[in-house]
SETORLUM-654017 format. One record per atom (N, C-alpha, C): y negated, z, x. Coordinates in steps of 0.001 Angstrom, whole numbers, padded with zeros to 6 digits, always signed. Layout:
YZX...
***
This chain:
-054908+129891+132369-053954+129933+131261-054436+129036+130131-053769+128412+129568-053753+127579+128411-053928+128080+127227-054490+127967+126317-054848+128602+125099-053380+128585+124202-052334+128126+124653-051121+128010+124093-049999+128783+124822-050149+129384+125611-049738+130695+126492-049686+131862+125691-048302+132620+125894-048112+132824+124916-048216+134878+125267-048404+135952+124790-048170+136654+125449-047174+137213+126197-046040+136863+125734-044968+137261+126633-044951+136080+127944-045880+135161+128106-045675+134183+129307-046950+135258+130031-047962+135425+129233-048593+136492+130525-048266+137751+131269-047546+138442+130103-047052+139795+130836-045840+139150+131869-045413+138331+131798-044354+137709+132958-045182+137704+134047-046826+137852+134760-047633+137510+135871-047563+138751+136298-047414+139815+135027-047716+141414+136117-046464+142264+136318-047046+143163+136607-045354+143348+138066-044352+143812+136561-042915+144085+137314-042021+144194+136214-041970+145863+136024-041328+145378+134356-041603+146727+133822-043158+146858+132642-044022+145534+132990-045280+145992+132664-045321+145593+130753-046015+146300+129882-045455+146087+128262-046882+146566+127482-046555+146468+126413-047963+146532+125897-047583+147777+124768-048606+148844+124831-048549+150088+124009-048661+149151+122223-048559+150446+121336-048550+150480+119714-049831+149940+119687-051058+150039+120180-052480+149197+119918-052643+148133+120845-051232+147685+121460-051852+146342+122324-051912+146266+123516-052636+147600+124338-053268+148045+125092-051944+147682+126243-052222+146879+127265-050906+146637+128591-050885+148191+129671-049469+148398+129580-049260+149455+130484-048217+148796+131597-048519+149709+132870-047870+149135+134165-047619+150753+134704-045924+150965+134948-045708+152109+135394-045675+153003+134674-046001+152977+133010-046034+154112+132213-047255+154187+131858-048026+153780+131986-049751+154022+132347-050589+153006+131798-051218+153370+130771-051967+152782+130070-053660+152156+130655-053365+150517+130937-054855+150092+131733-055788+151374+131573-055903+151032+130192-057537+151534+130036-057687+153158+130097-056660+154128+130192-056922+155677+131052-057415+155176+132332-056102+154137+133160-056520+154348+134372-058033+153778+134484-058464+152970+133768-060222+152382+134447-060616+153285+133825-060553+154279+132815-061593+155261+132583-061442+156320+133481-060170+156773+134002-060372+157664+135313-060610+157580+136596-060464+155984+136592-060971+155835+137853-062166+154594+138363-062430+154240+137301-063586+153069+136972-062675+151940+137663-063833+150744+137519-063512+149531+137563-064717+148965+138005-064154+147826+139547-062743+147130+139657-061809+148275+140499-060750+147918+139968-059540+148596+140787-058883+148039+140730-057731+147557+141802-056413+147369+142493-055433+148282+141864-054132+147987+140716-053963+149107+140253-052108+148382+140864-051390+149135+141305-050344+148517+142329-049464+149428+140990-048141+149011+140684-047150+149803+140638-045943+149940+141790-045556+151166+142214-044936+151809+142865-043866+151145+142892-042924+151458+141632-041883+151083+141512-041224+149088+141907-042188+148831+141523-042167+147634+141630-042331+146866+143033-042954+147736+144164-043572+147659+145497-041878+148051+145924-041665+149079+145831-040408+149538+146692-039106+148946+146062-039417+148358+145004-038047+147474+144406-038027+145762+145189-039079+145615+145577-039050+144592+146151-039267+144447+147672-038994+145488+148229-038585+145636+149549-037309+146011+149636-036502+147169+148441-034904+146728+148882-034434+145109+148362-035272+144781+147690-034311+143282+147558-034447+142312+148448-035441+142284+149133-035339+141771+150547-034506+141779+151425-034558+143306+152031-033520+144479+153140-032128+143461+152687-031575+143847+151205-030405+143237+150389-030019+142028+150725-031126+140598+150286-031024+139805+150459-030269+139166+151828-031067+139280+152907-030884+139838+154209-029815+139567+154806-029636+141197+154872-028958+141694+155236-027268+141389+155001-027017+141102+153809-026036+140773+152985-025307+139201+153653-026644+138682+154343-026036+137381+154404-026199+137329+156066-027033+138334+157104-026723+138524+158252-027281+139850+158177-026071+140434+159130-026221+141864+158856-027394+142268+159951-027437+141756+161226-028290+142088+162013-029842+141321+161688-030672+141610+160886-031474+141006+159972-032614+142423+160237-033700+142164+160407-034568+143271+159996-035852+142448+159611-036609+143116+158183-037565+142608+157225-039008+143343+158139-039622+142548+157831-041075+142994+158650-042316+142892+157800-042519+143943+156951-043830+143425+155895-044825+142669+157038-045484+141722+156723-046471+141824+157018-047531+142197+156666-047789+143398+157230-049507+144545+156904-050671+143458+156574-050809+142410+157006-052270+141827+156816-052496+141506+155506-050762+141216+154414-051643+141065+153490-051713+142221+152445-051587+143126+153424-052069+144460+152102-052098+145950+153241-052532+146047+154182-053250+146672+155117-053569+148290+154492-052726+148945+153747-053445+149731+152943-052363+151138+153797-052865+152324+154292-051991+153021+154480-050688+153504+153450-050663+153417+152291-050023+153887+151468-049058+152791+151358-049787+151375+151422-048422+150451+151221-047671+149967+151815-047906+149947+153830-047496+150884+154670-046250+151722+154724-046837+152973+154101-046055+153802+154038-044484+153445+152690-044812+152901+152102-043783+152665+151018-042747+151905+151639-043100+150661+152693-042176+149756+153247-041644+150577+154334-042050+151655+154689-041853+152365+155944-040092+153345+155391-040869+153949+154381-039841+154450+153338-038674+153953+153111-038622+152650+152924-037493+152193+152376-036827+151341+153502-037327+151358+154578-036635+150877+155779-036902+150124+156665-038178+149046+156414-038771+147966+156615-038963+148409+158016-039731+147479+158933-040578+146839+160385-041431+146656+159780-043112+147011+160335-043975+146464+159912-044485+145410+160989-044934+144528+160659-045844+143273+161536-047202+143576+160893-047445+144226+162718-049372+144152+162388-050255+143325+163060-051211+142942+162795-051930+142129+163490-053583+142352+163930-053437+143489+164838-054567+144209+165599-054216+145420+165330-055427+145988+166299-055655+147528+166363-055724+148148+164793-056532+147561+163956-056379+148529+163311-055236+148883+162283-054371+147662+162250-053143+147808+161443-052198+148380+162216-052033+148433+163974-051673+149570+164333-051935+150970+164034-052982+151228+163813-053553+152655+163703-052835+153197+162244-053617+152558+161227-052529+152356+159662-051377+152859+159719-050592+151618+160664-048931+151394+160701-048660+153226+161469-049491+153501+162181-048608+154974+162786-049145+155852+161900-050291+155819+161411-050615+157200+160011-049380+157154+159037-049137+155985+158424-048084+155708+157961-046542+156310+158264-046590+156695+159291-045293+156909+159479-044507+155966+160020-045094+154960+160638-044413+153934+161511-043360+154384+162782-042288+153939+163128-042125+153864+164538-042325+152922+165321-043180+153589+166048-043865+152082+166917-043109+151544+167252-041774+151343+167521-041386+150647+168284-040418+149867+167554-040782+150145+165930-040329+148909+164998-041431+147798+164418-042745+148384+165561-043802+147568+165031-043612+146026+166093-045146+144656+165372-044481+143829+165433-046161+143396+165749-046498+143136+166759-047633+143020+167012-048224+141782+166978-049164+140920+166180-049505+139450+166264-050890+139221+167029-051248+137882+166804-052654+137616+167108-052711+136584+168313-053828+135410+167882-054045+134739+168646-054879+135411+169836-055991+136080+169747-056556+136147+170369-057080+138239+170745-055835+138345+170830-055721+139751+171509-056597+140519+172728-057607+141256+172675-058390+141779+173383-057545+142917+174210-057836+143042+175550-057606+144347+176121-057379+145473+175431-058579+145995+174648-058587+146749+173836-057067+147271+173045-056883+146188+172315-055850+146065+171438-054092+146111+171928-054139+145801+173722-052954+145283+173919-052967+146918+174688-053549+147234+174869-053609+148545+175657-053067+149757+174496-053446+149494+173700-053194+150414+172426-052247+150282+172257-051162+149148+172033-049883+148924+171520-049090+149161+173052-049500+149085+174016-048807+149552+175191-048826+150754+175370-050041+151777+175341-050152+153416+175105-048928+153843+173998-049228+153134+173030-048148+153622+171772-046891+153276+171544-046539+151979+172623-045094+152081+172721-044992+151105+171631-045704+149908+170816-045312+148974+170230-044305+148102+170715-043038+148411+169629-041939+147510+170217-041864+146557+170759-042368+144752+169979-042765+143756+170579-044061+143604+170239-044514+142554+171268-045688+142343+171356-045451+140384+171486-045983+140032+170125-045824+138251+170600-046648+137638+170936-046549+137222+172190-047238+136018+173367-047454+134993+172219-049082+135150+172104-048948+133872+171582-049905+132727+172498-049725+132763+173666-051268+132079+174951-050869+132597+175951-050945+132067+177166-050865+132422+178362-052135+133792+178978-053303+133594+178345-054001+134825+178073-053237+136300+178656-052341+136288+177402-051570+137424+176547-050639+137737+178147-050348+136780+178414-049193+137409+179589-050566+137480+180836-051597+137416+181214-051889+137666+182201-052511+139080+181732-052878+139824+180535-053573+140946+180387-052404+141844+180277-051607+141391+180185-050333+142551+179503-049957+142355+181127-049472+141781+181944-049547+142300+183488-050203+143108+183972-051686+142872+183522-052205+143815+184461-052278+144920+183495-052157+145344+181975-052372+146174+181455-050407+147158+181450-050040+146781+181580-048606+147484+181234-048547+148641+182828-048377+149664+182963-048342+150321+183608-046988+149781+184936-046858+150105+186382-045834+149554+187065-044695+150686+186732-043098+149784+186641-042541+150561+186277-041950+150581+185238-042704+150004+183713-042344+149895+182834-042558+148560+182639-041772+148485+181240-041539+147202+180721-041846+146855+179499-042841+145564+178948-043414+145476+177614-042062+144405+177092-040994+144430+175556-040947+143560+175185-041776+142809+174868-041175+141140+174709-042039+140077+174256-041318+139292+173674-042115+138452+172679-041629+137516+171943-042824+136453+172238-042402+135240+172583-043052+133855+172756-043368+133281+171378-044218+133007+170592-044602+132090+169423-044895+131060+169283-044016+130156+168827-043816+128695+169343-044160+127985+167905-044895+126850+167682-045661+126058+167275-044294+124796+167076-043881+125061+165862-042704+123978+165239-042703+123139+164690-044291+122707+164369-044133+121181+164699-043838+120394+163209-044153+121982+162114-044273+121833+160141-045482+121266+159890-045382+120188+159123-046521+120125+158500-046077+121241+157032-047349+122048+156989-046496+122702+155504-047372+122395+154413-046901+122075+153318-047559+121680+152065-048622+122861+151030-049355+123373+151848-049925+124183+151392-051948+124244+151273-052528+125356+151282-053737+124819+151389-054062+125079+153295-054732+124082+153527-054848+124234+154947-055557+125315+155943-056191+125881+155146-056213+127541+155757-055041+128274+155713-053936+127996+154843-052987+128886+155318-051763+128405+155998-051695+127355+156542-050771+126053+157129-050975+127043+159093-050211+127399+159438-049851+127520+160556-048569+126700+161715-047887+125806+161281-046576+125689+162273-047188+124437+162424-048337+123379+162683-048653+122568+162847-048807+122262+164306-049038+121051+164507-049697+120487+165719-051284+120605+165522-051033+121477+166558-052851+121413+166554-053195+122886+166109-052167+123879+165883-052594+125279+165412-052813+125829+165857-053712+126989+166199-054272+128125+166561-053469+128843+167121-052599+128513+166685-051551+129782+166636-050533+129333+167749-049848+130145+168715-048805+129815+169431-048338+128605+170405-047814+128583+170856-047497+127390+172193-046529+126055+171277-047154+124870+171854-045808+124034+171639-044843+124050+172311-043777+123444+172434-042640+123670+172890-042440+123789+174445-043306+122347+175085-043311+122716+176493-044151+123427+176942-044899+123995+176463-045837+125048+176997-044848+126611+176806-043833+126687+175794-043386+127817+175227-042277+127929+176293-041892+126883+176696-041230+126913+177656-041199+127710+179262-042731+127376+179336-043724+127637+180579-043518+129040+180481-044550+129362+179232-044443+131105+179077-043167+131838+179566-041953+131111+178533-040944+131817+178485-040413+132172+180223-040568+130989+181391-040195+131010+182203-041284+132242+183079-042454+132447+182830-043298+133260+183611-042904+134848+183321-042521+134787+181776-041898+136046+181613-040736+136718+182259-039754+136089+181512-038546+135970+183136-038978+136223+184455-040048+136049+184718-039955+136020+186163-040722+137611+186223-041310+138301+185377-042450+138763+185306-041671+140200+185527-041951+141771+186375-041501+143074+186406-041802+143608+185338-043146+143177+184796-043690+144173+183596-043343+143635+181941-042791+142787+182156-042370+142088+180554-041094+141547+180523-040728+141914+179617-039246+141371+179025-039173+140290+177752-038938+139014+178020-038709+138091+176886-037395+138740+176099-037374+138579+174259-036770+139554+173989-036255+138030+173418-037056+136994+172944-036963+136265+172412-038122+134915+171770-038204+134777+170305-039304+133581+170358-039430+134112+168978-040658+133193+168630-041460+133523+167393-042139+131936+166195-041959+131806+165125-042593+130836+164928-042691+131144+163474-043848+130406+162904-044367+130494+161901-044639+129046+160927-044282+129295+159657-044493+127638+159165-045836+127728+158126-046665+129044+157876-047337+128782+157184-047622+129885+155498-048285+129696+155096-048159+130538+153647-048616+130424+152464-047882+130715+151411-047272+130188+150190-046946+128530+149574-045819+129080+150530-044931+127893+150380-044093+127835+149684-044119+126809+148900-043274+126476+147621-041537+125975+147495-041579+125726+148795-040492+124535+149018-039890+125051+150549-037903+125872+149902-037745+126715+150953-037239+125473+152281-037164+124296+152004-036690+123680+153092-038376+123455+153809-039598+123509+153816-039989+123251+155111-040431+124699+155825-039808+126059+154632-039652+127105+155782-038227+127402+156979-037248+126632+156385-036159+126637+157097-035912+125669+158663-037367+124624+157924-037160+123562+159271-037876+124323+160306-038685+125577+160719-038865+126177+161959-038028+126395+162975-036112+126884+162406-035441+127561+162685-035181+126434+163841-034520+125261+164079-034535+124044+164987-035382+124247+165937-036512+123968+165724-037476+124035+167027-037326+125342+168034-037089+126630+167674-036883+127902+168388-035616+127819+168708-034387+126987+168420-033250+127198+168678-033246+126177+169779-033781+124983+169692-033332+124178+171200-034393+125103+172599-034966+126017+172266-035369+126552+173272-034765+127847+174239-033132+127898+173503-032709+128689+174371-031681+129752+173628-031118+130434+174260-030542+131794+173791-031150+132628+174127-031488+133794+173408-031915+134589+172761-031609+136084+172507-031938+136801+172497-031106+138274+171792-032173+137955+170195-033230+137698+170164-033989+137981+169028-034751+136662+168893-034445+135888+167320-035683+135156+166993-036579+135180+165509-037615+135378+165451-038577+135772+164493-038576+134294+163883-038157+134538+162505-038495+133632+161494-039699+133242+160752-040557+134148+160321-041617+134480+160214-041538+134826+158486-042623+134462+158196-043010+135084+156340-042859+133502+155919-044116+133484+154680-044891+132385+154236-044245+131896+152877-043221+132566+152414-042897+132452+150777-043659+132491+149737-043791+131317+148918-045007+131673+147689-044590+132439+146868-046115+132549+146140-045843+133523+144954-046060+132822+143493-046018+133215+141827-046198+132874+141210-047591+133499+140586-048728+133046+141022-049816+133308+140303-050006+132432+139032-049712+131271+138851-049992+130462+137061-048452+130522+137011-048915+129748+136129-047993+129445+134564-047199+128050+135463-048064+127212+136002-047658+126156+136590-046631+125914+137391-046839+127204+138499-046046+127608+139760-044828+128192+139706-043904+127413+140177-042797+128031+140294-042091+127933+141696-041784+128998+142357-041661+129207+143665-040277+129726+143154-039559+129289+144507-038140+129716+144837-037583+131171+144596-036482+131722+144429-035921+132932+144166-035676+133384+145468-035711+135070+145958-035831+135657+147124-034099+135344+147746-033255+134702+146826-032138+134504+147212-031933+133065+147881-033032+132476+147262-032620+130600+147375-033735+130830+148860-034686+131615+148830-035195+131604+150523-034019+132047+151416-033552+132966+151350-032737+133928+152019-031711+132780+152677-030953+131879+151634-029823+131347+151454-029913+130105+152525-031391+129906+152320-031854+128324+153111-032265+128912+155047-032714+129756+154841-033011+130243+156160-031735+130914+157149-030670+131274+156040-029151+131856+156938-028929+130968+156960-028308+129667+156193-027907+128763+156531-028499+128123+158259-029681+127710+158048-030199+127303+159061-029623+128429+160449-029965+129631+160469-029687+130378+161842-027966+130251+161536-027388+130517+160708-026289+130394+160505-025614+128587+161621-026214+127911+161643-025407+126507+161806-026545+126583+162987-027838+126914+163576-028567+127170+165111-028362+127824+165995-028266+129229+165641-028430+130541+166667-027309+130775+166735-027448+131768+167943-026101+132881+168255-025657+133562+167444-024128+133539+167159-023791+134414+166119-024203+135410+166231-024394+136327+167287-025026+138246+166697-026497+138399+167532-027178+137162+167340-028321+137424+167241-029269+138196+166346-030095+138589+167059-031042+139510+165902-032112+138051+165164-032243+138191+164023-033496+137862+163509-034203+138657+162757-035051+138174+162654-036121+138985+161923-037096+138528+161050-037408+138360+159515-038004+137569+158754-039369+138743+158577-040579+137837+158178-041852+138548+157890-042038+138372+156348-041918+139208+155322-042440+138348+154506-043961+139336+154193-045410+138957+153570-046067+139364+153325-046420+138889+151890-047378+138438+151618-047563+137717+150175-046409+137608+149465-045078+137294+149768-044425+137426+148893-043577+139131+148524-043814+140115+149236-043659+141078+149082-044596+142330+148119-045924+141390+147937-046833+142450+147223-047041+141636+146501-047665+140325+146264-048518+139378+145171-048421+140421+143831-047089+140492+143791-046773+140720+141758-046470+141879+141601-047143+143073+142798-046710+144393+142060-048202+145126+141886-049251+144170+141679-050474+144582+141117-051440+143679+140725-052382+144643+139959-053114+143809+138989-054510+144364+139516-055792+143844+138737-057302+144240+139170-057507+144149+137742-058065+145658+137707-058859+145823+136174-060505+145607+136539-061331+144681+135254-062591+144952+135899-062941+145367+134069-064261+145407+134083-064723+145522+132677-066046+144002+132323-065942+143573+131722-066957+142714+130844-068366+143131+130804-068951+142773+131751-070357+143312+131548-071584+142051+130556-071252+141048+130856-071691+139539+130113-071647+138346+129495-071321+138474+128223-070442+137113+128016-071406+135880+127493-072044+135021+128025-072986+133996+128100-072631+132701+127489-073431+132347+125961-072393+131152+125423-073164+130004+125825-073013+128715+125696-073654+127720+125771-072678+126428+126533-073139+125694+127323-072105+124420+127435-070200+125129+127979-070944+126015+128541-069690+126764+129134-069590+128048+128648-068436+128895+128038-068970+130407+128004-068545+131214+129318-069406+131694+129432-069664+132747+130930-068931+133998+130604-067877+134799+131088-067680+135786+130725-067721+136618+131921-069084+137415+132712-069302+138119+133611-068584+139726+133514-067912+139829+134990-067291+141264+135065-068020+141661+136206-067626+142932+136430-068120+143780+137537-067602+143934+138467-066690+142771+139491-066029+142777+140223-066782+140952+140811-065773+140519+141412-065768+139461+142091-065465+138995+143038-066299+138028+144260-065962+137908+145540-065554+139340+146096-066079+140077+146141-066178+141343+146807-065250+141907+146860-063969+141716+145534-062773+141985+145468-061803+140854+145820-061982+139561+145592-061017+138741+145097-061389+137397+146716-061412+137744+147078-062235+136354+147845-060795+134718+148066-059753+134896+147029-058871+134669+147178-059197+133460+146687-060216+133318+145645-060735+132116+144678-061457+131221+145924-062495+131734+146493-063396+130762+147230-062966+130458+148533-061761+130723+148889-061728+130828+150496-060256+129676+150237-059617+129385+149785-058456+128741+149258-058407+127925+147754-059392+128407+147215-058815+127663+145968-057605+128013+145067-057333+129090+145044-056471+130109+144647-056594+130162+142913-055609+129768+141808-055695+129814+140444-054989+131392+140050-055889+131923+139625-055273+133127+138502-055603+133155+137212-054702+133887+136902-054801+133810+135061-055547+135297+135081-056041+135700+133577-056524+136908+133337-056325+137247+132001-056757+138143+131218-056348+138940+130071-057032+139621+129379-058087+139867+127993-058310+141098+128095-057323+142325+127909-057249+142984+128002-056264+144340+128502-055367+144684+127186-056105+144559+125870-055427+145060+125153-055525+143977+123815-055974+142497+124178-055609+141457+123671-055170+140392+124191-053590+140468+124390-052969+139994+125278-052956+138244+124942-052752+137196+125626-052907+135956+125045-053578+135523+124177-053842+133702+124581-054421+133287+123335-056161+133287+123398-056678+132706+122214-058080+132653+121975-058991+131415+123036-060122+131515+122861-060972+131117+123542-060863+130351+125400-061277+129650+125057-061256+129185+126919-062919+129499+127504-062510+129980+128434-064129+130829+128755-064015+130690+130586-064828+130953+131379-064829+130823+132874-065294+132504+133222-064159+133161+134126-064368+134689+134287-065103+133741+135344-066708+134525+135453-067237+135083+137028-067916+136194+137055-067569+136220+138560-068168+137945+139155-069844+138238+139274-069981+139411+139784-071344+139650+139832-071951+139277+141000-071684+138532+141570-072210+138497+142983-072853+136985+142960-074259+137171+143736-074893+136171+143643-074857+134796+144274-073852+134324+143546-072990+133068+144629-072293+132149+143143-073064+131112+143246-072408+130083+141959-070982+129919+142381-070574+130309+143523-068715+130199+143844-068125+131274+143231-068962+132489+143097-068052+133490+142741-067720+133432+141199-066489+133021+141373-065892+132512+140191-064405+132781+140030-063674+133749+139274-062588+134414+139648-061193+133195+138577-061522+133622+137424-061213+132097+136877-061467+131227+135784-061458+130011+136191-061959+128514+135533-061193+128281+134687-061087+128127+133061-060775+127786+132321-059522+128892+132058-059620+129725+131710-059234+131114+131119-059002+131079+129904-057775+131045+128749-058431+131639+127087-058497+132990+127285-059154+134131+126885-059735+135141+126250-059507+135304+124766-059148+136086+124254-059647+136725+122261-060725+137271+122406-061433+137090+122512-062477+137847+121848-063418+138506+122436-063629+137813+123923-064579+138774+124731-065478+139405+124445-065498+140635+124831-066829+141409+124892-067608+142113+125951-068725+142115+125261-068993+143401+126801-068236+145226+126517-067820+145161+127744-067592+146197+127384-066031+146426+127602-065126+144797+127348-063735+144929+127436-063032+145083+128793-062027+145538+128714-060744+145719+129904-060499+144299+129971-060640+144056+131339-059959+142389+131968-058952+143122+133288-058050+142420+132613-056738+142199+133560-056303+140693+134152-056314+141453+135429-055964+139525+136083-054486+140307+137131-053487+139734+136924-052214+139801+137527-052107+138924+138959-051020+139591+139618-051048+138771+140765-052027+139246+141922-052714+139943+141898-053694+140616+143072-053106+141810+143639-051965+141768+144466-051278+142721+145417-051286+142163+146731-052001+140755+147195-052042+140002+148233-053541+139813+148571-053763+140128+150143-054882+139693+149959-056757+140158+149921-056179+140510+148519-057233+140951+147696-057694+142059+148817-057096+143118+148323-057818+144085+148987-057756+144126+150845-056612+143143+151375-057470+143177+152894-059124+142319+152878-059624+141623+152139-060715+140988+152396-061827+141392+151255-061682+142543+150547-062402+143376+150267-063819+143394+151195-065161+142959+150558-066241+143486+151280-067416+144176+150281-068045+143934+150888-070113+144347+150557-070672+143687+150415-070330+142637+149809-071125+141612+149545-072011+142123+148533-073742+142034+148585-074535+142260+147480-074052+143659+147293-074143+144696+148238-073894+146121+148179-072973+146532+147561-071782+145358+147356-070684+146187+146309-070212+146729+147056-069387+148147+146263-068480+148928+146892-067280+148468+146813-066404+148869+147926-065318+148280+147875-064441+149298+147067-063472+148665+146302-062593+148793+145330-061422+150109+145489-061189+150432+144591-059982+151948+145196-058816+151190+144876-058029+151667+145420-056340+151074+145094-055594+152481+144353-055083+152019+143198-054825+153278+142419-052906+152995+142380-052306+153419+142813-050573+153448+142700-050242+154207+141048-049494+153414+140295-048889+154306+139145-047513+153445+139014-046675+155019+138754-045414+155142+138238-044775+156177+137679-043955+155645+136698-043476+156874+135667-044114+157985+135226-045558+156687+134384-046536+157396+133513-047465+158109+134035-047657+158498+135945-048475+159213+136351-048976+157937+137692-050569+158481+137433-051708+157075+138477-052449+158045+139613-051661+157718+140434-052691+158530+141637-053451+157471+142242-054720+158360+142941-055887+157432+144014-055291+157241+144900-054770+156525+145829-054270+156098+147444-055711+155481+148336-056751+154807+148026-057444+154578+148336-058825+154445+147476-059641+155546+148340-060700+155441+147113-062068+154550+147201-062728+154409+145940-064042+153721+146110-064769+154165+147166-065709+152954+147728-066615+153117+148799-068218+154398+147869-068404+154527+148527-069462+155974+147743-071148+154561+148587-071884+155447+147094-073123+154554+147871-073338+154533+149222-073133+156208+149987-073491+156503+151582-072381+155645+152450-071485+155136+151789-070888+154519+152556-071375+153160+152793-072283+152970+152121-072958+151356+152530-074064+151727+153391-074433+152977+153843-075352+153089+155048-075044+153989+155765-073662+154414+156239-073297+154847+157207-073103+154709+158234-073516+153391+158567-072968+152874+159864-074394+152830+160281-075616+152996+159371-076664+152625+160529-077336+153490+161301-078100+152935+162423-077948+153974+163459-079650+154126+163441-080559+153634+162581-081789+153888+162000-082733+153583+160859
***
């Protein structure tokens, strides 16, 4: 943020609804930061509710409105949390998981398996056996692998849907760890190989092609190179079902401005609209753009270090955020109850890594030790790649709405950093 940022341009980063009490102090959900880090310390993941389930009916809406046979598929990976899960489950959603354990999640949750949406390049026995025991709806082929274990793993008799994941051939303008629809990706078959699959399935007693799958990538700015997937899956055939995938950006700066959930919606019907079968099913994923902005991470100021640079150390970091070093990811931050403005200072974490650095060129009022830091935009992400780095505990995820903050996920306890050992 720019030292000319104004406060009402920051409270625009945290989820809606969010305002600042008679002393300043930013509340989200009714709920004043600094109760919740005094009741539940800091760092915390502090999500509002309202804001989570308001932006899964506007999706469903979006949708739906413009093809009715449309079903939304959070994707769990980027917020893996049983509770948030359960909220998309609530309001109507498919979840897309990607392994065993976001299966496991997805059915505590209240999932029906057989609205689940199973991913992964590289699917173990283990994993495909589980979603076959449990009756996971589809399961997407993404490797020839996948169809020789799911043969021999699917019981005789029965039948696994499948979806083929086909490699479309996007370059997407993003950072290249999160670029999937390429040549050359990890991910999924090119076309004549998707072809191959598709034909072995067909032929196959124990699997049913339901349809195809493709992905362009994530946080993407620009809804036409998520719409150009829709082409490549359409010259491959008719269909009952084709998966659109996620990969909508979000607005973490001031800088970024990403498309409206309508101008995605609008660009992607169009496309199946003028490709596919009229009463085809599709099915869009969105993840990151479904959570990014309905939470924030409170940490507290433990160091503020002046000299060529000022250092303003919190008690959080990689351990929470790994969103900075793994991508290059810009967030803004706050202290809590001096909203905008002041000082340009560099937030970093406690962890012993000159990368861990949450953000570069920040203004601050008035840091101290001791203050509430709010950084917006951490509902993605964040807490699936939560670790232990340097014995931190991992972070609780605290849900508040209409003035009341419950725990959904709590801090790791010291014994939990030596529980696993076996001497």
């Amino acid at each position: 943020m720019s030292p000319e940022a104004t406060a009402e341009e920051l409270i625009g980063l945290f989820p809606p609804g969010t305002r600042t009490d008679g002393d300043g102090m930013l509340t989200i959900g009714g709920c004043r930061l600094d109760d919740v880090a005094d009741r539940f310390g800091t760092p915390a993941i502090v999500v509002s509710e309202d804001a989570l389930r308001q932006r899964a009916r506007d999706y469903l809406t979006a949708f739906r409105s413009r093809w009715p046979r449309c079903d939304v598929a959070f994707a769990s990976k980027s917020f893996p949390c049983t509770a948030v899960q359960r909220v998309m489950v609530e309001e109507g959603l498919n979840l897309d998981v990607a392994g065993g354990g976001e299966i496991l999640t997805a059915l505590k949750a209240g999932a029906d398996p057989a609205r689940l949406v199973l991913h992964g390049n590289a699917k173990s026995d283990e994993e495909l056996t589980l979603a076959v025991d449990r009756g996971v709806g589809l399961v997407v082929v993404d490797n020839f692998d996948d169809i020789d274990r799911l043969e021999r793993i699917v019981p005789t008799g029965r039948q696994q849907p499948c979806l083929v994941r086909v490699i479309p051939g996007v370059e997407a303008a993003t950072h290249a760890s999160q670029a999937t629809g390429h040549a050359g990706s990890k991910f999924g078959l090119m076309p004549d190989d998707a072809r191959t699959a598709i034909a072995r399935i067909d032929r196959s007693a124990k699997l049913r092609l339901d349809g195809v799958h493709t992905h362009v990538g994530s946080q993407l700015l620009d809804v036409g190179q998520l719409a150009q997937a829709v082409e490549p899956i359409a010259k491959l055939g008719t269909f009952d079902t084709y998966d659109l995938g996620g990969g909508l950006g979000v607005r973490y700066t001031y800088d970024e401005h990403p498309p409206t959930l309508d101008a995605y919606a609008d660009a992607m019907v169009a496309q199946a609209k003028a490709l596919l079968p009229e009463h085809s099913r599709i099915i869009v994923e969105p993840g990151r753009s479904m959570v990014a902005g309905s939470a924030c991470t409170l940490y507290r100021v433990t160091t503020v270090k002046r000299g060529v640079v000022t250092h303003v150390a919190v008690d959080g970091g990689m351990g929470d955020n790994l969103e900075v070093s793994l991508t290059g990811q810009r967030f803004e931050a706050t202290i809590a109850d001096r909203v905008g403005g002041g000082e340009t200072v560099s937030v970093v974490g406690r962890h012993c890594e000159s990368g861990d650095q949450l953000v570069d060129g920040v203004a601050l009022r008035d840091p101290s030790v001791g203050d509430l830091l709010a950084v917006p935009v951490t509902g993605a992400y964040c807490y699936t790649m939560s670790n232990q780095y340097n014995g931190a505990r991992r972070v609780p995820v605290v849900f508040v709405s209409d003035g009341a903050a419950r725990l959904v996920v709590r801090r790791d306890t010291w014994d939990d950093l030596l529980m696993r050992d076996v001497d």
